[in-house]
C-alpha positions as CSV (number, residue, x, y, z in Angstrom):
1,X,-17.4,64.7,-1.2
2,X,-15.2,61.7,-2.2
3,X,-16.9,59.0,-3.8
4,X,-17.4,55.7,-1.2
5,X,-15.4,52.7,-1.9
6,X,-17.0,49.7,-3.5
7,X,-15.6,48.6,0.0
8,X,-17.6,50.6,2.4
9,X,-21.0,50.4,0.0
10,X,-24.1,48.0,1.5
11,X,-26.7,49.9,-0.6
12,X,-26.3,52.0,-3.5
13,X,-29.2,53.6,-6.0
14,X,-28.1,53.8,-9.6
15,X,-30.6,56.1,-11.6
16,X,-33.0,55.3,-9.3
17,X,-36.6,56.1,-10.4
18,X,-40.4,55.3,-9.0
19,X,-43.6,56.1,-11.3
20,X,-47.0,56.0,-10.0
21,X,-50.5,57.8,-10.6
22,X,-49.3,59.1,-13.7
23,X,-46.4,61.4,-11.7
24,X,-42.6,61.0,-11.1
25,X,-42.6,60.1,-7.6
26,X,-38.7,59.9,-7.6
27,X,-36.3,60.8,-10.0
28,X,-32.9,59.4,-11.0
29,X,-31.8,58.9,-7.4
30,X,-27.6,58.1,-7.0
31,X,-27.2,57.2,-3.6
32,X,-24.7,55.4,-1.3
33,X,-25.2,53.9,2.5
34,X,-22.2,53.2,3.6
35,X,-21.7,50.3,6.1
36,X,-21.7,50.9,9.8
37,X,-23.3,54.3,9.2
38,X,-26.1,56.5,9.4
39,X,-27.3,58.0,6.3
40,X,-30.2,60.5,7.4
41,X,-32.6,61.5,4.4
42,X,-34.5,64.8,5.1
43,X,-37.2,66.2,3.3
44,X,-40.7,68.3,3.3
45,X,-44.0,65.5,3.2
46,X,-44.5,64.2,-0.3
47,X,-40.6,64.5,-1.4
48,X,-40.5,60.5,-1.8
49,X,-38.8,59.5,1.3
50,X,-40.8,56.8,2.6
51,X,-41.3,55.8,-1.5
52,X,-37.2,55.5,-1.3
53,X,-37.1,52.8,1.7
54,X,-39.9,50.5,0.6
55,X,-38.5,49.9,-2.5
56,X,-34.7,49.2,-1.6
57,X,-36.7,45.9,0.4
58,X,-39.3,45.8,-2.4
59,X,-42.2,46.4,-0.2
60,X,-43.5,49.2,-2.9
61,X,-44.6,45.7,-4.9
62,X,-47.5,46.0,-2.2
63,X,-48.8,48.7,-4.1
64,X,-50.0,48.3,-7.3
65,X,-49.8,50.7,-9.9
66,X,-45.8,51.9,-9.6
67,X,-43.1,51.3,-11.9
68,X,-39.5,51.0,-10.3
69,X,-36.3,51.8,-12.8
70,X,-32.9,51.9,-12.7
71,X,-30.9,49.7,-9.7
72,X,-30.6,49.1,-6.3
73,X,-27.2,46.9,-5.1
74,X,-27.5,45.4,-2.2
75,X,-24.0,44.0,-1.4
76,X,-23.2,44.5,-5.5
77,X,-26.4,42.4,-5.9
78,X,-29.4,44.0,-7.5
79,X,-32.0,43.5,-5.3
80,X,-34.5,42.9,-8.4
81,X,-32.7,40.0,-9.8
82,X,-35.4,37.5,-10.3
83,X,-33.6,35.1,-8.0
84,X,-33.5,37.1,-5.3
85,X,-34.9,35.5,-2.0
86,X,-38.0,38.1,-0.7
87,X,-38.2,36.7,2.6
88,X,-34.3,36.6,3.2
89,X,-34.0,39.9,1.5
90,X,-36.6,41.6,4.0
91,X,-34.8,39.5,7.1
92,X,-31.2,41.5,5.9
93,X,-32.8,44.7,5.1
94,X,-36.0,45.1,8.3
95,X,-37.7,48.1,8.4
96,X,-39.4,50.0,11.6
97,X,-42.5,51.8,10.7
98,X,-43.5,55.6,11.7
99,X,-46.5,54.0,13.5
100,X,-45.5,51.3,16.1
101,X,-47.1,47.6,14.8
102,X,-46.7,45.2,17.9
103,X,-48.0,41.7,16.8
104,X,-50.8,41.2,19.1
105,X,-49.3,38.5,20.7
106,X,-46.8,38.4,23.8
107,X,-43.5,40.4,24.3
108,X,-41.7,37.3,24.2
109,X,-43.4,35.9,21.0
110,X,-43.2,39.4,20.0
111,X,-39.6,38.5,19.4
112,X,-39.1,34.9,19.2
113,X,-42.1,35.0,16.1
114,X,-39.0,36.0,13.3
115,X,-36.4,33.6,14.4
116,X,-38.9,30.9,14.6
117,X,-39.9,32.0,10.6
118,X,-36.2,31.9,10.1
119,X,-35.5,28.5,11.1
120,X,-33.9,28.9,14.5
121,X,-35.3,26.2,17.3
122,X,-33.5,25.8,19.6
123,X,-35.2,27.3,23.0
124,X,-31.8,29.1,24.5
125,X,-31.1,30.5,21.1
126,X,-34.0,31.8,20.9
127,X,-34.4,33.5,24.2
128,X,-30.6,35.1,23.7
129,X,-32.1,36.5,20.7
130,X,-34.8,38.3,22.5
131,X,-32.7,39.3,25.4
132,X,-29.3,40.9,23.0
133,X,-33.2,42.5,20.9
134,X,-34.4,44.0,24.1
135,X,-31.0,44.9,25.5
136,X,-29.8,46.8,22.0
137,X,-33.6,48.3,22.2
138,X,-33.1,50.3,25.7
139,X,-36.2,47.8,26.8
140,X,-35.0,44.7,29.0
141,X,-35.2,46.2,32.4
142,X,-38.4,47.8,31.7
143,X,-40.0,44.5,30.9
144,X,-37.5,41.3,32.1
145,X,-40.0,40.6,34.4
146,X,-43.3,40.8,32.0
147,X,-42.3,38.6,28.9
148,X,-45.5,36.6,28.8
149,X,-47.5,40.5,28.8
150,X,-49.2,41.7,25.8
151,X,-47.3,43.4,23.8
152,X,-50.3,45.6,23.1
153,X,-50.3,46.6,27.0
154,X,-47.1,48.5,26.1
155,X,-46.9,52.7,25.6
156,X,-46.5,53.9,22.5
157,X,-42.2,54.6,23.4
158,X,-42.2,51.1,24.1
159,X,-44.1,49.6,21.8
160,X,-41.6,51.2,19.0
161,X,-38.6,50.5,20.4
162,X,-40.0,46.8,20.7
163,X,-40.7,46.8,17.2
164,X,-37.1,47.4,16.4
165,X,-35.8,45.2,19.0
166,X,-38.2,42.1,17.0
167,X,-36.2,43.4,14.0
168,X,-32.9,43.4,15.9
169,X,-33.6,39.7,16.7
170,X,-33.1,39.1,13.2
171,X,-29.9,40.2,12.9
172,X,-30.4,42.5,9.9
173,X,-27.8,44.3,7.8
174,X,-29.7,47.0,7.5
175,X,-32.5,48.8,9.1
176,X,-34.5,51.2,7.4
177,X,-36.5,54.1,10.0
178,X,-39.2,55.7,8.5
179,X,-40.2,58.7,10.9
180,X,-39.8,55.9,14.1
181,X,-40.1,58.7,16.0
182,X,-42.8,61.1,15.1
183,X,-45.1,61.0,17.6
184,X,-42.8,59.7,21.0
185,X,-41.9,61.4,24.1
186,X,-38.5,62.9,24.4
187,X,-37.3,60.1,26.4
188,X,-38.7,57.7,24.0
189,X,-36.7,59.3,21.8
190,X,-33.2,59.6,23.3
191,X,-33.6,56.1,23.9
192,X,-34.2,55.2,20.0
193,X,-31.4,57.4,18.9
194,X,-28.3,56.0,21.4
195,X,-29.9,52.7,20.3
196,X,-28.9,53.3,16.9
197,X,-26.0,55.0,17.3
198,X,-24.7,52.4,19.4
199,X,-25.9,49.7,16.9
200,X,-24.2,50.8,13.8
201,X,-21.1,48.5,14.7
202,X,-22.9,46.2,13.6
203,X,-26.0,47.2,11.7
204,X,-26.0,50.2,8.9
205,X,-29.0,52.5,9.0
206,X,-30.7,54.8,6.9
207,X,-33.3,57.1,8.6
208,X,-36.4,58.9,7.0
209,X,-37.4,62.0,9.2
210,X,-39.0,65.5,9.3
211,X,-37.1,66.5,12.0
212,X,-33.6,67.8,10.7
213,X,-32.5,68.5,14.5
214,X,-32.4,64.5,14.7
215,X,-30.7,64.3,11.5
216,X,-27.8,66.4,12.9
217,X,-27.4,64.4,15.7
218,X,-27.2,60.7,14.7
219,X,-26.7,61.1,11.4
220,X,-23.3,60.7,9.7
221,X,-24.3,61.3,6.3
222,X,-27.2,63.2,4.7
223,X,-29.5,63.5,2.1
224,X,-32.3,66.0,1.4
225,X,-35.1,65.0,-1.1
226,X,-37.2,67.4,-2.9
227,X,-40.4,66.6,-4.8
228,X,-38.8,63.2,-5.9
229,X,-35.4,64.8,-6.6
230,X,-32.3,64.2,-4.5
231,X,-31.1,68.0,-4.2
232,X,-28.2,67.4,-2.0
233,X,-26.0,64.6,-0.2
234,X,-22.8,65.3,2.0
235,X,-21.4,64.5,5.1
236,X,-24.2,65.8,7.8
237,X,-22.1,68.5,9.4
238,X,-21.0,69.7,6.0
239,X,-25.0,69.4,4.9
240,X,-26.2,71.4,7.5
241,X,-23.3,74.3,7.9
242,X,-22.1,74.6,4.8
243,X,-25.1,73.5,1.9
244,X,-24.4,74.0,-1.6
245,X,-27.9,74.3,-2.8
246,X,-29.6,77.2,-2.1
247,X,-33.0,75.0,-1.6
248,X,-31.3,72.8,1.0
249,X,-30.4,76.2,3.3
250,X,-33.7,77.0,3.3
251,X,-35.2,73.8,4.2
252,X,-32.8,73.8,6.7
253,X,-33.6,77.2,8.3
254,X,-37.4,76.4,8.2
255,X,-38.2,78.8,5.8
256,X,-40.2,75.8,3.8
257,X,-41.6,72.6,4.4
Protein backbone atom coordinates (compact mmCIF):
# COMPACT_ATOMS: atom_id res chain seq x y z
CA UNK A 1 0.00 0.00 0.00
CA UNK A 2 1.17 3.56 -0.65
CA UNK A 3 2.50 5.33 2.21
CA UNK A 4 -0.15 8.14 3.78
CA UNK A 5 0.67 11.66 3.26
CA UNK A 6 2.02 13.76 6.15
CA UNK A 7 -1.34 15.42 4.98
CA UNK A 8 -3.89 12.79 5.71
CA UNK A 9 -1.91 11.47 9.04
CA UNK A 10 -3.78 12.34 12.75
CA UNK A 11 -1.93 9.58 14.50
CA UNK A 12 1.05 7.72 13.57
CA UNK A 13 3.34 5.00 15.80
CA UNK A 14 6.97 5.27 15.09
CA UNK A 15 8.75 2.02 16.61
CA UNK A 16 6.28 1.84 18.91
CA UNK A 17 7.03 -0.44 21.84
CA UNK A 18 5.17 -1.29 25.47
CA UNK A 19 7.16 -3.36 28.31
CA UNK A 20 5.50 -4.62 31.25
CA UNK A 21 5.74 -7.78 33.68
CA UNK A 22 9.06 -8.56 32.47
CA UNK A 23 7.38 -9.35 28.62
CA UNK A 24 7.17 -7.45 25.32
CA UNK A 25 3.66 -6.49 25.29
CA UNK A 26 4.03 -4.66 21.88
CA UNK A 27 6.73 -4.54 19.61
CA UNK A 28 8.08 -1.83 17.20
CA UNK A 29 4.55 -0.94 16.08
CA UNK A 30 4.58 1.52 12.59
CA UNK A 31 1.20 2.63 12.26
CA UNK A 32 -0.84 5.34 10.43
CA UNK A 33 -4.69 6.63 11.18
CA UNK A 34 -5.49 8.52 8.58
CA UNK A 35 -8.04 11.36 9.14
CA UNK A 36 -11.72 10.93 8.53
CA UNK A 37 -11.17 7.21 8.57
CA UNK A 38 -11.57 4.04 10.20
CA UNK A 39 -8.65 2.09 10.98
CA UNK A 40 -9.92 -1.41 12.39
CA UNK A 41 -7.20 -3.36 14.50
CA UNK A 42 -7.95 -7.19 14.75
CA UNK A 43 -6.45 -9.62 16.77
CA UNK A 44 -6.79 -12.95 19.04
CA UNK A 45 -7.06 -11.81 23.16
CA UNK A 46 -3.72 -10.88 24.60
CA UNK A 47 -2.18 -9.52 21.07
CA UNK A 48 -1.85 -5.86 22.64
CA UNK A 49 -4.78 -4.18 21.17
CA UNK A 50 -6.40 -2.53 24.00
CA UNK A 51 -2.36 -1.91 25.27
CA UNK A 52 -2.13 0.04 21.73
CA UNK A 53 -5.16 2.59 22.44
CA UNK A 54 -4.42 3.51 26.04
CA UNK A 55 -1.24 4.58 25.31
CA UNK A 56 -1.78 6.80 22.16
CA UNK A 57 -4.01 8.99 25.04
CA UNK A 58 -1.54 8.00 27.81
CA UNK A 59 -3.93 6.29 29.91
CA UNK A 60 -1.34 3.10 30.23
CA UNK A 61 0.39 5.78 32.82
CA UNK A 62 -2.50 4.36 35.12
CA UNK A 63 -0.68 1.36 35.32
CA UNK A 64 2.32 1.13 36.93
CA UNK A 65 5.01 -1.05 35.93
CA UNK A 66 5.12 -0.47 31.85
CA UNK A 67 7.67 1.20 29.91
CA UNK A 68 6.43 2.95 26.64
CA UNK A 69 9.31 3.59 23.66
CA UNK A 70 9.51 4.90 20.50
CA UNK A 71 6.76 7.78 19.30
CA UNK A 72 3.36 8.52 18.96
CA UNK A 73 2.45 11.99 16.67
CA UNK A 74 -0.46 13.24 17.30
CA UNK A 75 -0.99 16.03 14.59
CA UNK A 76 3.21 15.83 14.13
CA UNK A 77 3.26 16.39 17.88
CA UNK A 78 4.55 13.62 20.08
CA UNK A 79 2.06 13.03 22.48
CA UNK A 80 4.89 12.49 25.31
CA UNK A 81 6.39 15.85 25.03
CA UNK A 82 6.55 16.99 28.54
CA UNK A 83 4.41 19.97 27.66
CA UNK A 84 1.77 18.22 26.44
CA UNK A 85 -1.71 19.12 28.09
CA UNK A 86 -3.20 15.54 29.60
CA UNK A 87 -6.60 16.78 30.01
CA UNK A 88 -6.78 18.53 26.51
CA UNK A 89 -4.96 15.62 25.07
CA UNK A 90 -7.72 13.04 26.43
CA UNK A 91 -10.64 15.74 25.39
CA UNK A 92 -9.07 15.40 21.43
CA UNK A 93 -8.31 11.79 21.57
CA UNK A 94 -11.79 10.24 23.99
CA UNK A 95 -12.03 6.75 24.26
CA UNK A 96 -15.31 4.39 24.59
CA UNK A 97 -14.73 1.44 26.73
CA UNK A 98 -15.75 -2.42 26.00
CA UNK A 99 -17.87 -2.15 29.18
CA UNK A 100 -20.44 0.79 29.20
CA UNK A 101 -19.38 3.45 32.29
CA UNK A 102 -22.48 5.81 32.56
CA UNK A 103 -21.56 8.47 35.32
CA UNK A 104 -24.17 7.80 37.88
CA UNK A 105 -25.64 10.88 37.42
CA UNK A 106 -28.56 12.12 34.93
CA UNK A 107 -28.64 11.64 31.06
CA UNK A 108 -28.38 15.25 30.77
CA UNK A 109 -25.47 15.73 33.19
CA UNK A 110 -24.30 12.60 31.66
CA UNK A 111 -23.35 14.90 28.81
CA UNK A 112 -23.19 18.41 29.95
CA UNK A 113 -20.49 17.01 32.88
CA UNK A 114 -17.36 17.35 29.98
CA UNK A 115 -18.21 20.58 28.47
CA UNK A 116 -18.68 22.02 31.87
CA UNK A 117 -14.86 20.55 32.75
CA UNK A 118 -13.92 22.11 29.51
CA UNK A 119 -14.99 25.53 30.15
CA UNK A 120 -18.20 25.96 28.24
CA UNK A 121 -21.18 27.87 30.34
CA UNK A 122 -23.26 29.00 28.56
CA UNK A 123 -26.75 27.03 29.12
CA UNK A 124 -27.86 26.85 25.21
CA UNK A 125 -24.37 25.79 24.34
CA UNK A 126 -24.45 23.39 26.41
CA UNK A 127 -27.72 21.80 25.70
CA UNK A 128 -26.79 21.83 21.70
CA UNK A 129 -23.92 19.85 22.77
CA UNK A 130 -25.94 17.17 24.24
CA UNK A 131 -28.64 17.20 21.63
CA UNK A 132 -25.85 17.14 18.19
CA UNK A 133 -24.08 13.96 21.20
CA UNK A 134 -27.41 12.15 21.35
CA UNK A 135 -28.36 12.81 17.77
CA UNK A 136 -24.75 11.53 16.26
CA UNK A 137 -25.29 8.56 19.02
CA UNK A 138 -28.74 7.05 17.40
CA UNK A 139 -30.12 8.05 21.10
CA UNK A 140 -32.34 11.42 21.12
CA UNK A 141 -35.69 10.05 20.28
CA UNK A 142 -35.31 7.22 22.50
CA UNK A 143 -34.75 9.57 25.45
CA UNK A 144 -35.70 13.55 24.48
CA UNK A 145 -38.33 13.15 26.70
CA UNK A 146 -36.26 11.59 29.91
CA UNK A 147 -33.06 13.93 30.21
CA UNK A 148 -33.38 14.40 33.91
CA UNK A 149 -33.55 9.99 34.17
CA UNK A 150 -30.62 8.14 35.47
CA UNK A 151 -28.46 7.40 33.27
CA UNK A 152 -28.00 4.09 35.11
CA UNK A 153 -31.87 3.24 34.26
CA UNK A 154 -30.55 2.84 30.75
CA UNK A 155 -29.92 -0.83 28.82
CA UNK A 156 -26.80 -1.87 28.33
CA UNK A 157 -27.25 -0.75 24.05
CA UNK A 158 -27.99 2.47 25.36
CA UNK A 159 -25.94 3.04 28.02
CA UNK A 160 -22.90 2.57 25.42
CA UNK A 161 -24.01 4.43 22.79
CA UNK A 162 -24.54 7.24 25.58
CA UNK A 163 -21.12 6.86 26.61
CA UNK A 164 -19.95 7.80 23.10
CA UNK A 165 -22.42 10.41 22.64
CA UNK A 166 -20.71 12.19 26.27
CA UNK A 167 -17.53 11.78 24.25
CA UNK A 168 -19.08 13.18 21.06
CA UNK A 169 -20.06 16.32 23.22
CA UNK A 170 -16.55 16.95 23.35
CA UNK A 171 -15.86 17.33 20.01
CA UNK A 172 -12.89 14.92 19.80
CA UNK A 173 -10.47 14.36 16.95
CA UNK A 174 -10.28 11.14 17.55
CA UNK A 175 -12.19 8.30 19.21
CA UNK A 176 -10.57 5.23 20.15
CA UNK A 177 -13.30 1.82 20.50
CA UNK A 178 -12.06 -0.79 22.44
CA UNK A 179 -14.49 -3.83 21.84
CA UNK A 180 -17.75 -1.03 22.30
CA UNK A 181 -19.60 -3.73 21.13
CA UNK A 182 -18.91 -7.02 22.67
CA UNK A 183 -21.64 -7.83 24.55
CA UNK A 184 -24.79 -5.66 22.68
CA UNK A 185 -27.73 -6.76 20.81
CA UNK A 186 -27.65 -6.68 17.14
CA UNK A 187 -29.60 -3.55 17.03
CA UNK A 188 -27.40 -2.06 19.46
CA UNK A 189 -24.94 -2.67 17.29
CA UNK A 190 -26.13 -1.45 13.84
CA UNK A 191 -26.83 1.54 15.61
CA UNK A 192 -23.05 2.01 16.87
CA UNK A 193 -21.58 1.16 13.58
CA UNK A 194 -23.73 3.80 11.08
CA UNK A 195 -22.92 6.13 14.03
CA UNK A 196 -19.41 5.89 13.29
CA UNK A 197 -19.46 5.54 9.87
CA UNK A 198 -21.50 8.56 9.56
CA UNK A 199 -19.22 10.48 12.01
CA UNK A 200 -15.91 10.09 10.35
CA UNK A 201 -16.51 13.50 8.44
CA UNK A 202 -15.73 14.80 11.19
CA UNK A 203 -14.09 12.50 13.70
CA UNK A 204 -11.30 9.77 12.80
CA UNK A 205 -11.59 6.42 14.47
CA UNK A 206 -9.63 3.59 15.33
CA UNK A 207 -11.57 0.40 16.47
CA UNK A 208 -10.24 -2.51 18.70
CA UNK A 209 -12.44 -5.70 18.14
CA UNK A 210 -12.60 -9.59 18.08
CA UNK A 211 -15.03 -9.66 15.64
CA UNK A 212 -13.35 -9.37 12.07
CA UNK A 213 -17.00 -9.47 10.34
CA UNK A 214 -17.30 -5.78 11.98
CA UNK A 215 -14.03 -4.93 10.89
CA UNK A 216 -15.00 -5.59 7.17
CA UNK A 217 -17.84 -3.59 7.40
CA UNK A 218 -16.89 -0.15 8.90
CA UNK A 219 -13.58 -0.38 8.51
CA UNK A 220 -11.49 1.38 5.85
CA UNK A 221 -8.19 0.31 6.88
CA UNK A 222 -6.92 -2.61 8.84
CA UNK A 223 -4.49 -3.96 11.06
CA UNK A 224 -4.02 -7.34 12.65
CA UNK A 225 -1.93 -7.68 15.86
CA UNK A 226 -0.22 -10.79 16.93
CA UNK A 227 1.31 -11.46 20.35
CA UNK A 228 2.43 -7.71 20.47
CA UNK A 229 3.51 -7.72 16.73
CA UNK A 230 1.75 -5.86 14.01
CA UNK A 231 1.70 -8.78 11.30
CA UNK A 232 -0.21 -6.99 8.71
CA UNK A 233 -1.88 -3.53 7.66
CA UNK A 234 -3.70 -2.77 4.28
CA UNK A 235 -6.59 -1.35 3.00
CA UNK A 236 -9.62 -3.72 4.72
CA UNK A 237 -10.87 -5.21 1.55
CA UNK A 238 -7.36 -5.95 0.43
CA UNK A 239 -6.65 -7.33 4.28
CA UNK A 240 -9.36 -9.64 4.23
CA UNK A 241 -9.35 -10.99 0.41
CA UNK A 242 -6.17 -10.90 -0.50
CA UNK A 243 -3.64 -11.16 3.00
CA UNK A 244 -0.06 -11.43 2.47
CA UNK A 245 0.78 -13.19 5.59
CA UNK A 246 0.01 -16.49 5.92
CA UNK A 247 -0.89 -15.94 9.83
CA UNK A 248 -3.42 -13.17 8.95
CA UNK A 249 -5.46 -15.81 6.50
CA UNK A 250 -5.79 -17.97 9.11
CA UNK A 251 -6.99 -15.60 11.66
CA UNK A 252 -9.23 -14.60 9.27
CA UNK A 253 -10.81 -17.97 8.42
CA UNK A 254 -11.07 -18.86 12.18
CA UNK A 255 -8.72 -21.38 12.18
CA UNK A 256 -7.04 -19.51 15.38
CA UNK A 257 -7.81 -17.21 17.99
Amino acid sequence: MAKESGRNKIIETIGLSLQGNDEMILNSINLVLVRNSILGIIGPTGSGKTSFLRILNRLIEFDEGYRVSGSVLFENRDVFDPSVDLGELRRKIGMVFALPIPLPMSIRHNLTFGPKLAGVKNHAELNDLMECGLKAAHLWDEVKDRLNLSALKLSGGQQQRLCLARIIALKPEVILLDDPCSGLDPISTAKIEEAIINLKKEISFILVTNNTKQVARVADRAAFFLRGEMVEYNETKNLFTAPKDKRTEDYIAGRFG
